[in-house]
C-alpha positions as CSV (number, residue, x, y, z in Angstrom):
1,X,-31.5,76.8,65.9
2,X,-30.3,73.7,64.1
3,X,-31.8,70.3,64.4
4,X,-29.0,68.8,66.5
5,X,-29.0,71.4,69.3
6,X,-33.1,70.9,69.2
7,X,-32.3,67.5,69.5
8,X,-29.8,68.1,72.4
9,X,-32.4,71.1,74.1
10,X,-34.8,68.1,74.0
11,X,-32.5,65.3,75.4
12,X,-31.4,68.6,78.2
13,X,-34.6,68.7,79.2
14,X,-35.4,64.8,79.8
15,X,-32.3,64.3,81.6
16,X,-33.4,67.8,84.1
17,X,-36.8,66.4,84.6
18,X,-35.1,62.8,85.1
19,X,-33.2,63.5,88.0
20,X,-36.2,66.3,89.5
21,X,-38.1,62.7,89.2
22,X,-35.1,61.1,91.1
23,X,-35.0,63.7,93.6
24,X,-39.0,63.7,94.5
25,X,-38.5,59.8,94.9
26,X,-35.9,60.3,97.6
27,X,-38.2,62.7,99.3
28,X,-41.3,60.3,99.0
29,X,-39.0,57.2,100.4
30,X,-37.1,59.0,102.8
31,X,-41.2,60.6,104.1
32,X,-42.2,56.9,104.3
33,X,-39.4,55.7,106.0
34,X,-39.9,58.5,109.0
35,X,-44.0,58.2,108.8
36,X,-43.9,54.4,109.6
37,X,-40.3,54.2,111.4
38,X,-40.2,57.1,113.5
39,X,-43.7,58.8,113.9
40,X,-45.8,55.1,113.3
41,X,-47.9,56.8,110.8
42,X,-49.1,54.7,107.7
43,X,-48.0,56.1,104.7
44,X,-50.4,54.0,101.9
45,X,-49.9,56.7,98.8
46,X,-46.1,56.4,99.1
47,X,-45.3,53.0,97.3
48,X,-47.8,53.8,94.8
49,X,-46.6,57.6,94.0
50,X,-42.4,55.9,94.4
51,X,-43.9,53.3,91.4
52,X,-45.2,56.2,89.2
53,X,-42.3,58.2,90.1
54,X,-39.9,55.3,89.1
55,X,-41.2,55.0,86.1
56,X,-41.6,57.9,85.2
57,X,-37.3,58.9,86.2
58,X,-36.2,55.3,84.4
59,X,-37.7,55.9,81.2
60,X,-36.9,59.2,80.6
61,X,-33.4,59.4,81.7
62,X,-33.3,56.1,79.1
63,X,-34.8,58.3,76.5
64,X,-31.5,60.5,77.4
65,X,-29.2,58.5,77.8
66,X,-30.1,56.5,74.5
67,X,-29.6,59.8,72.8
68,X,-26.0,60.2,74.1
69,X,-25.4,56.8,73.4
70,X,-25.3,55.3,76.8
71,X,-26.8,52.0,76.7
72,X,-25.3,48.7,77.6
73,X,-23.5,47.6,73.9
74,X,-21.2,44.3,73.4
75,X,-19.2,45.9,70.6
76,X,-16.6,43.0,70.9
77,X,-17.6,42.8,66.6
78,X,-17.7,46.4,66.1
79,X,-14.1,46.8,67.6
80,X,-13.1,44.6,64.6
81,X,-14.6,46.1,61.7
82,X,-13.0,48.5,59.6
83,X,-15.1,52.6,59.0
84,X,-16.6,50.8,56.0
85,X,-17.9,48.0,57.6
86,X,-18.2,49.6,61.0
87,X,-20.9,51.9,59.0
88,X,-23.2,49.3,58.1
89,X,-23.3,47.3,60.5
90,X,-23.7,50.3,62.8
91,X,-27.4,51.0,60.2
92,X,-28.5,47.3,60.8
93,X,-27.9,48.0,64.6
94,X,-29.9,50.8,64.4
95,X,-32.5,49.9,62.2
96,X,-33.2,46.5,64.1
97,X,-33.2,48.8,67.7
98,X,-35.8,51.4,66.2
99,X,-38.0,48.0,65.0
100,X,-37.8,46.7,68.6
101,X,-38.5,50.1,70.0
102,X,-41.6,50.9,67.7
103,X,-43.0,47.2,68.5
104,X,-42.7,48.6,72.1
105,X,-44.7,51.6,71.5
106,X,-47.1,50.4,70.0
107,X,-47.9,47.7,72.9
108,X,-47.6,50.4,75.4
109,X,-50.1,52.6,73.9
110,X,-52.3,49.8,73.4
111,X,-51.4,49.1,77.0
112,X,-52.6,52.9,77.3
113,X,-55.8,52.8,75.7
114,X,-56.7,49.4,77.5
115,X,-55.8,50.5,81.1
116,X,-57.6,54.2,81.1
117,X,-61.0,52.7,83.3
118,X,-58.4,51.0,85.8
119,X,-56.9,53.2,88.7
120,X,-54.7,52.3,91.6
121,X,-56.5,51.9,94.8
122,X,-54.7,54.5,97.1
123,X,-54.7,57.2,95.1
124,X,-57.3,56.5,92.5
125,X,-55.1,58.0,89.5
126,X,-55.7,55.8,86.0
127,X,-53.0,53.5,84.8
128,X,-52.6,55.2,81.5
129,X,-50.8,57.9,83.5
130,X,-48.2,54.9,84.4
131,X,-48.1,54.1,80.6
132,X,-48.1,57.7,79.3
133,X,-44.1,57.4,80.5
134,X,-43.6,54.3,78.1
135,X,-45.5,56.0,75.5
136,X,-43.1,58.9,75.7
137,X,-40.0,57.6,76.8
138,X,-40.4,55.0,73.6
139,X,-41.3,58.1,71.4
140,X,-38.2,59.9,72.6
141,X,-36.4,57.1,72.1
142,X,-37.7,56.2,68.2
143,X,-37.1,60.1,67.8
144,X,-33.4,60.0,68.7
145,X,-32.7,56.9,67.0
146,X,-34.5,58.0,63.6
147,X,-32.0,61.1,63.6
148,X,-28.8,58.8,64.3
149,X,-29.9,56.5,61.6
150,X,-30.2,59.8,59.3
151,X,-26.6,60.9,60.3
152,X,-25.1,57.0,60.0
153,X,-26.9,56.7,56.1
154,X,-25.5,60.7,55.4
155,X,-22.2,59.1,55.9
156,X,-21.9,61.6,59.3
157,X,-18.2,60.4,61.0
158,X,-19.3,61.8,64.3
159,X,-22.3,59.2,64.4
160,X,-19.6,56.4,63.7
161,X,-18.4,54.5,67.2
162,X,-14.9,56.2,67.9
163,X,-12.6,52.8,69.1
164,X,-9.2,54.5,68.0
165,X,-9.4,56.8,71.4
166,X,-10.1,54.0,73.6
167,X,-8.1,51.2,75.2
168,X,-9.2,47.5,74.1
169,X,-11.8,47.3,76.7
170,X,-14.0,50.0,78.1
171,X,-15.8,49.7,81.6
């Protein structure tokens, strides 16, 4: 098994737990709705689990979707530049992204190590466990980007934006 379908197994499996995560959420939501609405039964563990769930779904469908390259982009300047330009700018892109996202990690471990004596008060279950899905969404994430930057400074076409197939604008 190559490193690019590791890579893919690995984004695979985010995106599957992801939308599990999305699918518990409904269930918890939908539970509270009918516990207060219908039966007038508190439901005080609900917005606290739908929080953890929340984050937990958001930032690793992010980590997935920033390995398939699904992320907000203006690419109004990339449209203009020619393959050799296009390639260089495309490593400054991704170099200044991984910076950002290793800054992030590193305050969300901190964030981590700082919040493991503080718990939330229905449950009782530690913060860290709240960080723990920035810690490794944002390591998915610097994962992913490291291998595109590989494939962009190899000289890969495939990691190269592909504007020729596309109208002008893209919604």
């Amino acid at each position: 098994m190559g490193f690019a379908q590791l890579e893919a197994g690995f984004a695979r499996i985010l995106e599957l737990i992801s939308m599990a995560l999305m699918m518990a959420l409904v269930a918890v939501i939908t539970y509270a709705v009918l516990g207060r609405q219908v039966f007038h039964l508190p439901v005080a563990w609900s917005e606290e689990v739908g929080a953890g769930l929340l984050a937990w779904m958001v930032l690793l469908g992010s980590a997935a979707a920033w390995y398939h390259r699904r992320h907000l982009v203006i690419d109004v300047v990339l449209r203009r530049l020619n393959r050799r330009w296009l390639r260089g700018f495309c490593i400054f892109i991704e170099i200044a992204g991984l910076l950002l996202l290793v800054v992030a990690f590193w305050g969300s471990q901190s964030m981590m190590r700082v919040s493991v004596h503080n718990s939330t008060t229905a449950l009782g279950v530690s913060y860290s466990f709240l960080y723990l899905a920035l810690v490794i969404g944002l390591g998915a994430m610097i994962l992913f980007s490291i291998a595109q930057l590989l494939r962009l400074i190899r000289g890969d076409e495939a990691a190269l934006p592909n504007y020729e197939s596309e109208g002008e604008w893209n919604t």
